[in-house]
PANUNU-942483 format. One record per residue (C-alpha): x, y, z. Coordinates in nm, 3 decimals. Example, Ala and Ser with C-alpha at 12.3 -4.5 7.8 and 13.67 -1.06 7.14 Angstrom:
<node><px>1.230</px><py>-0.450</py><pz>0.780</pz></node>
<node><px>1.367</px><py>-0.106</py><pz>0.714</pz></node>
# end
This chain:
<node><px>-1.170</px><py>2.846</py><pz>23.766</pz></node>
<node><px>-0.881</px><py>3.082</py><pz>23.694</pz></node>
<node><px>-0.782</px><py>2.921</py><pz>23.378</pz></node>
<node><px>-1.134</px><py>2.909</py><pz>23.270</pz></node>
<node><px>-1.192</px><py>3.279</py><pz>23.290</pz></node>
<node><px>-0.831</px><py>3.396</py><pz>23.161</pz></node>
<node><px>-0.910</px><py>3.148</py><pz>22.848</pz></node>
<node><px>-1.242</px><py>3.299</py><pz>22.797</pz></node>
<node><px>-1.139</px><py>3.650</py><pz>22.847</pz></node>
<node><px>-0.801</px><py>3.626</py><pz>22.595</pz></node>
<node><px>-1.074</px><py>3.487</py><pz>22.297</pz></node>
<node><px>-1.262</px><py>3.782</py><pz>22.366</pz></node>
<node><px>-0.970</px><py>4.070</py><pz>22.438</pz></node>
<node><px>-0.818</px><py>3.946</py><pz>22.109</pz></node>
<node><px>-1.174</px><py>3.962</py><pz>21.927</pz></node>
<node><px>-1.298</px><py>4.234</py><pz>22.053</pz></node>
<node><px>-1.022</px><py>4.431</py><pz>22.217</pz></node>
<node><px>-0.921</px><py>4.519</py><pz>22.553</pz></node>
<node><px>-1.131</px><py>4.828</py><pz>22.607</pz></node>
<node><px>-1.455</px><py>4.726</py><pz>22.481</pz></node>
<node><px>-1.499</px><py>4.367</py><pz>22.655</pz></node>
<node><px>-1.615</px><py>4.471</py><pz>23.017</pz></node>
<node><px>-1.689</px><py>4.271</py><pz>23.304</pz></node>
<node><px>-2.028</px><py>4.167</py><pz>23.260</pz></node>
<node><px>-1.937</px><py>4.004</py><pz>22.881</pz></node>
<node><px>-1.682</px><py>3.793</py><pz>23.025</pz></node>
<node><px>-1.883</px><py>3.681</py><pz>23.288</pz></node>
<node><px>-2.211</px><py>3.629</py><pz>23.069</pz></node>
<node><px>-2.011</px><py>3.403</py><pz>22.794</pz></node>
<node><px>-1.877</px><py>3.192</py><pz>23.086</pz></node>
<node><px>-2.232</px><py>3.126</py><pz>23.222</pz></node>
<node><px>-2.130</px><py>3.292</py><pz>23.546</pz></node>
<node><px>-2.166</px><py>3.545</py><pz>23.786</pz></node>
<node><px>-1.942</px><py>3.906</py><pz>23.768</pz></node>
<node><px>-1.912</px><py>3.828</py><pz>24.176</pz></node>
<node><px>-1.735</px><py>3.479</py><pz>24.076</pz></node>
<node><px>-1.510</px><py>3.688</py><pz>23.851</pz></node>
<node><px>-1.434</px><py>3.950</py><pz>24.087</pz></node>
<node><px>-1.343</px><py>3.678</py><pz>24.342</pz></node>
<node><px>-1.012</px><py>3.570</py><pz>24.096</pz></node>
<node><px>-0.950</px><py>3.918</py><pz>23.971</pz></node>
<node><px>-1.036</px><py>4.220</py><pz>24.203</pz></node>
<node><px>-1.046</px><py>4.430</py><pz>23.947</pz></node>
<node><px>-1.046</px><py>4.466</py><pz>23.544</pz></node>
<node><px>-0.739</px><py>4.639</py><pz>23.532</pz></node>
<node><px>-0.551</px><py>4.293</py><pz>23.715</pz></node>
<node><px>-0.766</px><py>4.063</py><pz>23.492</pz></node>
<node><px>-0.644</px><py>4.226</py><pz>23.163</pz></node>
<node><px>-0.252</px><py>4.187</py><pz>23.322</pz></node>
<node><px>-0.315</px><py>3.830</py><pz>23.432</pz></node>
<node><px>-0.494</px><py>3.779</py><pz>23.031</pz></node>
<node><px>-0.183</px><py>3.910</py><pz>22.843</pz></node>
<node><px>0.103</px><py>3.733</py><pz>23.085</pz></node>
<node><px>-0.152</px><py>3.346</py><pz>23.005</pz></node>
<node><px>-0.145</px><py>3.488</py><pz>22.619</pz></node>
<node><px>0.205</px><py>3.523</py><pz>22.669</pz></node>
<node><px>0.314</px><py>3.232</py><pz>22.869</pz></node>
<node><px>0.125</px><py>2.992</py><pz>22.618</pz></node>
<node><px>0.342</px><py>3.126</py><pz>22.303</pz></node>
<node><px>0.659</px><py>3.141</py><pz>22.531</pz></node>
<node><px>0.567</px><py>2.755</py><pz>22.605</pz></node>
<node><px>0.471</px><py>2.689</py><pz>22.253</pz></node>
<node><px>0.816</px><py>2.806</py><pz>22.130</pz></node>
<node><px>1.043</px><py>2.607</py><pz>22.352</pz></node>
<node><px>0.826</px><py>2.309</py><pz>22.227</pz></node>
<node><px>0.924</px><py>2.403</py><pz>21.881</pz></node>
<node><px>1.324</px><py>2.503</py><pz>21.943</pz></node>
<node><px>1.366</px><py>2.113</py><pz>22.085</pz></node>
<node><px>1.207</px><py>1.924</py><pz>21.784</pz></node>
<node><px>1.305</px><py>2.162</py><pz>21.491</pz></node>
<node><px>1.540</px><py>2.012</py><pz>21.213</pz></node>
<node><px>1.713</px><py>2.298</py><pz>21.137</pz></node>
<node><px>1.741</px><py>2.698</py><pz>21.287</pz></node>
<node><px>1.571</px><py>2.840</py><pz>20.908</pz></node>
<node><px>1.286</px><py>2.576</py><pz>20.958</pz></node>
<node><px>1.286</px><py>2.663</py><pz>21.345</pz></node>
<node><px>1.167</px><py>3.035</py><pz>21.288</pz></node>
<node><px>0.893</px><py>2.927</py><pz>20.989</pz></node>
<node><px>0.774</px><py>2.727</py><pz>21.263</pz></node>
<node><px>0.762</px><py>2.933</py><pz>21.515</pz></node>
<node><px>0.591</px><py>3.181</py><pz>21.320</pz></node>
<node><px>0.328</px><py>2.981</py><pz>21.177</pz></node>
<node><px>0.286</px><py>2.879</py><pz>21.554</pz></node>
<node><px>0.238</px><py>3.238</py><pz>21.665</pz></node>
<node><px>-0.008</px><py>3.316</py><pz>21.356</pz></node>
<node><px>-0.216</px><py>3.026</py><pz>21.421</pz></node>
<node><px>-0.179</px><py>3.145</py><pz>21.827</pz></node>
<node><px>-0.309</px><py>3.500</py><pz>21.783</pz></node>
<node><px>-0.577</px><py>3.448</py><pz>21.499</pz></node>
<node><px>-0.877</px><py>3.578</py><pz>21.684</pz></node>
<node><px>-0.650</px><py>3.934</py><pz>21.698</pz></node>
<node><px>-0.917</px><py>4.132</py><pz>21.487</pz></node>
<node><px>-0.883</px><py>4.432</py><pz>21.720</pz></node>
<node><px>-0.545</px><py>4.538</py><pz>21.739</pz></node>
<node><px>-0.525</px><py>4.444</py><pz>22.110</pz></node>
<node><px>-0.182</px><py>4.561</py><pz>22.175</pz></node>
<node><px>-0.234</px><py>4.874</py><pz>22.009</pz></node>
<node><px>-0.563</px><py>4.878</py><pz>22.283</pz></node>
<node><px>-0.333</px><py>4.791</py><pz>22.503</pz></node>
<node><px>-0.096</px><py>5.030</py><pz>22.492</pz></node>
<node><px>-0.287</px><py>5.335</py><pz>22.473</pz></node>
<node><px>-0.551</px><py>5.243</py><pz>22.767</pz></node>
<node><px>-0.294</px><py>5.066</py><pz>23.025</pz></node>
<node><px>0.045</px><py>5.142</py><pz>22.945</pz></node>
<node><px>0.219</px><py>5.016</py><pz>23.284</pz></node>
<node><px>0.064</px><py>4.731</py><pz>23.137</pz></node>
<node><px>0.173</px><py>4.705</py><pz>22.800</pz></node>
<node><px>0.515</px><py>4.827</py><pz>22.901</pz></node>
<node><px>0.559</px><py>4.485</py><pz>23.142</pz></node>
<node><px>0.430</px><py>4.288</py><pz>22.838</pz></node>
<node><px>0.671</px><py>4.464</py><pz>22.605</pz></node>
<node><px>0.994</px><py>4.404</py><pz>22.822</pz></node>
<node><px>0.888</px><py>3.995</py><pz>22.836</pz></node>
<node><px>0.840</px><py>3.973</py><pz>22.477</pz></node>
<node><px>1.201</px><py>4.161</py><pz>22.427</pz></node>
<node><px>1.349</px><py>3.921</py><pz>22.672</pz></node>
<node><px>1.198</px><py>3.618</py><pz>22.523</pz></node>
<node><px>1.270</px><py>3.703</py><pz>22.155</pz></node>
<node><px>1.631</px><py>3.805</py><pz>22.234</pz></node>
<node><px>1.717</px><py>3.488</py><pz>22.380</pz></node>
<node><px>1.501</px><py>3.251</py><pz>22.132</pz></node>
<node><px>1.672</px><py>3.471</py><pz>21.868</pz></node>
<node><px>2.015</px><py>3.458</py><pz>22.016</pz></node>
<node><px>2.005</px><py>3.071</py><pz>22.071</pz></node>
<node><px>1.892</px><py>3.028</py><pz>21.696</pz></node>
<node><px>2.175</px><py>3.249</py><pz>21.570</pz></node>
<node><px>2.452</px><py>3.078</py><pz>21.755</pz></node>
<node><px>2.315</px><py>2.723</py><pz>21.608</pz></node>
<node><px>2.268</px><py>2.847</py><pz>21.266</pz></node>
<node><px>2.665</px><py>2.932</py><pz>21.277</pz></node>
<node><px>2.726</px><py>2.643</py><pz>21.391</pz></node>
<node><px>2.583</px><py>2.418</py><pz>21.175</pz></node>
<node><px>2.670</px><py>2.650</py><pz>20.877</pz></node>
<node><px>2.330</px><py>2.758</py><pz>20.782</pz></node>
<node><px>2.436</px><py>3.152</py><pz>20.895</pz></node>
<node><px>2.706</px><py>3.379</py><pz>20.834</pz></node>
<node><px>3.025</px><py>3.369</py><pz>21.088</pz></node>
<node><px>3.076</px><py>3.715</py><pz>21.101</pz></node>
<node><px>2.718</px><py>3.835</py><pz>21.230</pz></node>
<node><px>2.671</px><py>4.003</py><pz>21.533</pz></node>
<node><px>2.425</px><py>3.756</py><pz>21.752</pz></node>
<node><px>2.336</px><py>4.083</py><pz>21.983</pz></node>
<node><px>2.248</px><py>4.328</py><pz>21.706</pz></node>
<node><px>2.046</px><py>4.076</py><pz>21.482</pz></node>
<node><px>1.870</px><py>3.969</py><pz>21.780</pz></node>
<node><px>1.731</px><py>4.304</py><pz>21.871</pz></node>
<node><px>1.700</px><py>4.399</py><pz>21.476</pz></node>
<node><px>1.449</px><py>4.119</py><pz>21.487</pz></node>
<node><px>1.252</px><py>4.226</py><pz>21.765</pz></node>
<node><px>1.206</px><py>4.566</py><pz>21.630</pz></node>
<node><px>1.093</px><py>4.420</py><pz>21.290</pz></node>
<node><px>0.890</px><py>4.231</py><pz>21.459</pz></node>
<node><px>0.736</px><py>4.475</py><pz>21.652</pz></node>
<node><px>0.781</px><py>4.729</py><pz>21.398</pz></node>
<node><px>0.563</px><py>4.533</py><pz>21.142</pz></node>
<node><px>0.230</px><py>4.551</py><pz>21.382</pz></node>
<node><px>0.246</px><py>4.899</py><pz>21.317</pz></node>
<node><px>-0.090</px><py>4.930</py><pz>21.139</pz></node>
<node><px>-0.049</px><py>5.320</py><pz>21.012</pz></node>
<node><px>0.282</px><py>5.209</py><pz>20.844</pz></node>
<node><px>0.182</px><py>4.904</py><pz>20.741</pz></node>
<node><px>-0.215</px><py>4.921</py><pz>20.705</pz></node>
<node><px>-0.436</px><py>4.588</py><pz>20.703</pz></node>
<node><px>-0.604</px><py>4.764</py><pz>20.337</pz></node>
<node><px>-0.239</px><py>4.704</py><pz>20.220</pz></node>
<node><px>-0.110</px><py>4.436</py><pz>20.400</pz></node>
<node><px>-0.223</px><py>4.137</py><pz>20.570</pz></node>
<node><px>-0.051</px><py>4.000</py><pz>20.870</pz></node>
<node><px>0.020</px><py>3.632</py><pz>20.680</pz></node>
<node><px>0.225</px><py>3.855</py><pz>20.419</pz></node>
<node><px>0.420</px><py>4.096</py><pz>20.632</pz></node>
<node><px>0.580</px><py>3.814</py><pz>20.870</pz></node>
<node><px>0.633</px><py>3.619</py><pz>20.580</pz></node>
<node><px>0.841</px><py>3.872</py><pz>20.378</pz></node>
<node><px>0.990</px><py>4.020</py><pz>20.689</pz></node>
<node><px>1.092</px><py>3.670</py><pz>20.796</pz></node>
<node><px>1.213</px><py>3.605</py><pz>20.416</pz></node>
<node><px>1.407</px><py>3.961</py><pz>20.474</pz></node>
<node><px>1.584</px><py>3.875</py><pz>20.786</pz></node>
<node><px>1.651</px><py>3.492</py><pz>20.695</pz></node>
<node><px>1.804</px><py>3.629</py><pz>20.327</pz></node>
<node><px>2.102</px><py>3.902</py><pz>20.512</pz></node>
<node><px>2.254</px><py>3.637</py><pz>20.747</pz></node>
<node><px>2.210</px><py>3.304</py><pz>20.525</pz></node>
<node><px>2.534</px><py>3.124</py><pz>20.370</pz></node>
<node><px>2.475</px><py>2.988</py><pz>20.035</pz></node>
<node><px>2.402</px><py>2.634</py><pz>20.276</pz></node>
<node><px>2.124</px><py>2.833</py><pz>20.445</pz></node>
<node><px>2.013</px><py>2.960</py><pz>20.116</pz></node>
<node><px>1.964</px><py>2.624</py><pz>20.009</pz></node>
<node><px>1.738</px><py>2.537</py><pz>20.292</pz></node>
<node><px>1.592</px><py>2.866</py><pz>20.286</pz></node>
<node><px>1.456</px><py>2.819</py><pz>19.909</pz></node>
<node><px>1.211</px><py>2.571</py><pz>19.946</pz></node>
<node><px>1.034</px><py>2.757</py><pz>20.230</pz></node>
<node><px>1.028</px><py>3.082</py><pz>20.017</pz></node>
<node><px>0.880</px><py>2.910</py><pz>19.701</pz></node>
<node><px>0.636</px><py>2.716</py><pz>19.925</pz></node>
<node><px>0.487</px><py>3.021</py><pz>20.074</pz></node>
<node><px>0.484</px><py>3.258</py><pz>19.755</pz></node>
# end
């Protein structure tokens, strides 16, 4: 029944936002009573929590899946970001954004997972792309690892980078072109073309 209701209610926080969906919507596209709700999730503030960690867990799961069968670390993070975009394509109402401004202890939870899990995705990826010669020797794992989450991040940022201007398939594209381009060795270049020319 749980895993009903948090599927249900991450289609429609990521449609319609967090703030507008209430109680009675949720429980009227499941076919169900609010009481039956309530019974999970005492209250809306717990079943918007319990919504974001399931959003969250499923792309944390998602991305392991991809780390153990990818070829190489370039073709790893086009992966995992075409994973992610396909993931979050009902977000048509800035739900994080939502998020952050109407629960905050919230958002703030969320925010510290997704730093932890992108760190240590990122970090793992760096220290095989040296390896296998696809990256630079001389980069610093820690700081590109936490340069990546704030690009990341940074690019969701909808007054710097408005939707009129760019669309979301474009901006992790060319960020992830960006970031790929300053740590690449003329190997990882070579892998790195083909992606680039694919996607333009």
């Amino acid at each position: 029944m749980e895993e009903r209701i948090l599927s249900k209610a991450a289609e429609l926080f990521l449609n319609n936002g967090v703030k507008s969906v209430t109680m009675d919507e949720i429980a009227r596209e499941l076919g169900m009573s609010k009481k039956t709700i309530y019974a999970c999730f005492e209250t809306k503030n717990e079943l918007v929590e319990a919504t974001s960690l399931y959003i969250f867990d499923g792309i944390a799961n998602g991305i392991a899946e991809i780390k153990k069968g990818s070829n190489n670390p370039i073709e790893e993070l086009f992966s995992i970001r075409n994973f992610i975009l396909l993931s979050l394509r009902e977000e048509k109402a800035s739900p994080e954004f939502q998020l952050k401004k109407y629960y905050p202890e919230i958002f703030a939870k969320l925010r510290t997972k997704q730093k932890s899990l992108v760190e240590a995705s990122l970090s793992e990826n760096i220290r095989r792309g040296i390896a296998e010669g696809y990256y630079r020797s001389e980069i610093r794992e820690n700081f590109i690892a936490r340069m990546y989450f704030i690009g990341m991040t940074g690019i969701k940022d909808r007054v710097i980078f408005p939707k009129e201007m760019f669309a979301a398939e474009e901006l992790t594209e060319s960020f992830l072109e960006y970031h790929l381009r300053a740590i690449v060795t003329d190997k990882g270049l070579q892998i790195l073309k083909p992606f680039i020319n694919h996607n333009h």
